[in-house]
MARTOR-598027 format. One record per residue (C-alpha): chain; x, y, z; residue in one letter. Coordinates in pm, 1 decimal, padded with zeros to 6 digits, always signed. Layout:
N
+-------+----------+----------+----------+------+
: chain :        X :        Y :        Z : resn :
+-------+----------+----------+----------+------+
:     A :        X :        Y :        Z :    A :
...
+-------+----------+----------+----------+------+
//
This chain:
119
+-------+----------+----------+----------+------+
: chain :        X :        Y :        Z : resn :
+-------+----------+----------+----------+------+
:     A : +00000.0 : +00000.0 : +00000.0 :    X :
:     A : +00292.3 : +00221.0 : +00079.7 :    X :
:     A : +00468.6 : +00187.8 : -00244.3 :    X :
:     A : +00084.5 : +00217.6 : -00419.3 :    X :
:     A : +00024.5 : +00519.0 : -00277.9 :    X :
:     A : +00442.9 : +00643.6 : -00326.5 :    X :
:     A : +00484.9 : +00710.0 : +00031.1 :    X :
:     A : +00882.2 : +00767.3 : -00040.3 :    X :
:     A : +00776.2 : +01102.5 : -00237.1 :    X :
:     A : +00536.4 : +01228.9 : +00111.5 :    X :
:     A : +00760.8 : +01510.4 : +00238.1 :    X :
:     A : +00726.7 : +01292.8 : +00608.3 :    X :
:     A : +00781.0 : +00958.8 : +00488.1 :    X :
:     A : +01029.1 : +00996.2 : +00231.2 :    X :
:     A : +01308.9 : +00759.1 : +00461.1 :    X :
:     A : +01081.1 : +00547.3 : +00594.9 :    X :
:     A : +00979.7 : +00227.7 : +00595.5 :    X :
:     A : +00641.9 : +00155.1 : +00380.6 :    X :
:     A : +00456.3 : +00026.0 : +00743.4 :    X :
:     A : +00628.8 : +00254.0 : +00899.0 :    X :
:     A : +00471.0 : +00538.5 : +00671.5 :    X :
:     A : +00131.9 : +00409.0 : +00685.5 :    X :
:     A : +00179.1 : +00444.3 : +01029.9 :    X :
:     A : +00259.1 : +00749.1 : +01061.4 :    X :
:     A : +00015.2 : +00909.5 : +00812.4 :    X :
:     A : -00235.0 : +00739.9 : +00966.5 :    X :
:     A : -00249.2 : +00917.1 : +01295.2 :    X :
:     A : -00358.4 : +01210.9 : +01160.7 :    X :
:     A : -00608.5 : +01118.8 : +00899.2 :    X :
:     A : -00981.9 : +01063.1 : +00947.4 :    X :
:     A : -01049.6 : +00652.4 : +00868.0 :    X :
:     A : -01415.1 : +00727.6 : +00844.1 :    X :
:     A : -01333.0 : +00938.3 : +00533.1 :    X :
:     A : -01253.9 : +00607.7 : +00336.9 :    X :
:     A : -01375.6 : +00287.4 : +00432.0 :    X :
:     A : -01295.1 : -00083.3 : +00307.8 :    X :
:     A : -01525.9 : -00402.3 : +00342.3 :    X :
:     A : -01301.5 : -00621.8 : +00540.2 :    X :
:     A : -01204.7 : -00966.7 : +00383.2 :    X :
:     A : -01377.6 : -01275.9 : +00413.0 :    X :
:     A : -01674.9 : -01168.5 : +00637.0 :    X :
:     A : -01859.8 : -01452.2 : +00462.8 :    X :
:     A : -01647.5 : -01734.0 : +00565.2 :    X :
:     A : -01668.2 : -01891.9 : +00930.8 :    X :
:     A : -01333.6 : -01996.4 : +00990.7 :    X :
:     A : -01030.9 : -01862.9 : +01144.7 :    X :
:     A : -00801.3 : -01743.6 : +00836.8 :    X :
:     A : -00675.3 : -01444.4 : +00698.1 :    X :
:     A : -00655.6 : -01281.4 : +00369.3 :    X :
:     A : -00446.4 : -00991.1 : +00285.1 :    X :
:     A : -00512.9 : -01015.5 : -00081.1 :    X :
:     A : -00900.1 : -00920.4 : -00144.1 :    X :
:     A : -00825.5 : -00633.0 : +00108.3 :    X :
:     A : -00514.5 : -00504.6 : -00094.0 :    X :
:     A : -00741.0 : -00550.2 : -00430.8 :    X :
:     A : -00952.6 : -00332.5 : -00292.5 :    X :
:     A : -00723.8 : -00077.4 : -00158.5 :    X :
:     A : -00608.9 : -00018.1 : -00480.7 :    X :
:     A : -00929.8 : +00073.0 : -00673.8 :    X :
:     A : -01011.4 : +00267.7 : -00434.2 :    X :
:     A : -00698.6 : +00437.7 : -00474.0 :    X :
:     A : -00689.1 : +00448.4 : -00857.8 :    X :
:     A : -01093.9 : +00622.2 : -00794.6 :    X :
:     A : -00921.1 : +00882.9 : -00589.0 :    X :
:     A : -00684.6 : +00955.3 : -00849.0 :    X :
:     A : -00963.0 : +00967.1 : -01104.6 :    X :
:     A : -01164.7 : +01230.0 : -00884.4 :    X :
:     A : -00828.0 : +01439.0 : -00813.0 :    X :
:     A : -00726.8 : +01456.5 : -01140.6 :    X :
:     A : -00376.3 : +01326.5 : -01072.6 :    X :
:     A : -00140.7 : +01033.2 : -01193.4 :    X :
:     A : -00013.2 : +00734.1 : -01024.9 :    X :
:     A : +00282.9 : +00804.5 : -00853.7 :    X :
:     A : +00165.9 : +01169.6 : -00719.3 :    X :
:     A : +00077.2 : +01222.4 : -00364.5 :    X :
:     A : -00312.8 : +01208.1 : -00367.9 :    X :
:     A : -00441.9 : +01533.8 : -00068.8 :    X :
:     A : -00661.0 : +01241.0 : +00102.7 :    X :
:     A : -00332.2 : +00995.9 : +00165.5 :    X :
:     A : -00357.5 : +01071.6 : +00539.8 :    X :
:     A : -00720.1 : +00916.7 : +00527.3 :    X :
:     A : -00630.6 : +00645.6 : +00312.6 :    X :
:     A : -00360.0 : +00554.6 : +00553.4 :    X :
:     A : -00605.1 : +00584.4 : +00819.3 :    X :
:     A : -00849.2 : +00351.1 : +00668.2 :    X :
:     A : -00620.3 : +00060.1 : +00580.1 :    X :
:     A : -00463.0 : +00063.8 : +00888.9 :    X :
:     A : -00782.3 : +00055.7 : +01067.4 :    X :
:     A : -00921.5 : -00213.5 : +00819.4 :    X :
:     A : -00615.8 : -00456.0 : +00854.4 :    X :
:     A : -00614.1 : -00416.2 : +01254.7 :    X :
:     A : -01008.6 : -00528.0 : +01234.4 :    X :
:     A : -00957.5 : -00809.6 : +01014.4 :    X :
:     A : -00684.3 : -00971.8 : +01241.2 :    X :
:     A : -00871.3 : -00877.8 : +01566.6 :    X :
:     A : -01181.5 : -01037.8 : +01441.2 :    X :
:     A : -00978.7 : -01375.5 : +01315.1 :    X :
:     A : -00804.4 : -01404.9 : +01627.1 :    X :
:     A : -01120.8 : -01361.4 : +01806.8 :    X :
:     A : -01253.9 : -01625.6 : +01606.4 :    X :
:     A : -00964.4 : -01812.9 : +01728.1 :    X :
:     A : -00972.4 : -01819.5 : +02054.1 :    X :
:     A : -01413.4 : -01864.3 : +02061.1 :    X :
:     A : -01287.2 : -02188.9 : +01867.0 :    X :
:     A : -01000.3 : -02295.6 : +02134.5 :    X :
:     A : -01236.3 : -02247.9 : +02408.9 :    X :
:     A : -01524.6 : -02415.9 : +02244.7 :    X :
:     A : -01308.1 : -02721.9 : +02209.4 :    X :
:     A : -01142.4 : -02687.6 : +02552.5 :    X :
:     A : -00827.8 : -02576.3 : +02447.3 :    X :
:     A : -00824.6 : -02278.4 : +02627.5 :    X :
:     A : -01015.1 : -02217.0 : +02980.3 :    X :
:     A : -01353.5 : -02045.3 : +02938.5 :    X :
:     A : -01276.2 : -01799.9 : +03207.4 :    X :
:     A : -00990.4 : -01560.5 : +03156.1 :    X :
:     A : -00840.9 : -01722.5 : +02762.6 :    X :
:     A : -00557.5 : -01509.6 : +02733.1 :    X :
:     A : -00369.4 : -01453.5 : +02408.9 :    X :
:     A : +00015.8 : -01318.5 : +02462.6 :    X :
+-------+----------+----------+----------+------+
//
């Protein structure tokens, strides 16, 4: 996402990692600004999938570029948000797994039903 959205030419990222970036960027922008449907909401299992998040991403990135009028590879004036939103989305989808997780490991007495801890 950080090399989609050419993080290395943002005036505050430009020596920074790509997480590291989205990161930062994202702690001032506004994730309700761009939103993602989070990945495999339909399936009642336990994995994770990176890929039909980062699919979306990137449309939604290529859109904003349509709307601003810019190029890939230019710095679009809503990266802070976009930032925002992915980090936001990716932190939900692994919450929500691991949640998933750890209802199945106490289901099947793996973990105790009072106090399952994750570390």
């Amino acid at each position: 996402v950080a090399r989609r959205l050419s993080l290395r030419k943002h005036p505050e990222c430009h020596s920074m990692a790509g997480g590291k970036a989205i990161e930062h960027l994202a702690q001032t922008g506004n994730q309700d600004l761009v939103t993602f449907r989070l990945p495999m909401q339909q399936y009642r299992n336990c994995n994770f999938s990176f890929s039909g998040l980062q699919n979306l991403i990137n449309n939604a990135i290529g859109q904003k570029e349509k709307e601003e009028g810019i190029q890939e590879g230019e710095i679009l004036s809503c990266v802070k948000d976009v930032a925002a939103a992915v980090q936001h989305a990716v932190a939900v989808h692994i919450i929500q797994r691991t949640y998933r997780a750890m209802l199945f490991c106490i289901k099947n007495s793996m973990l105790p039903s009072k106090n399952a801890t994750l570390v």
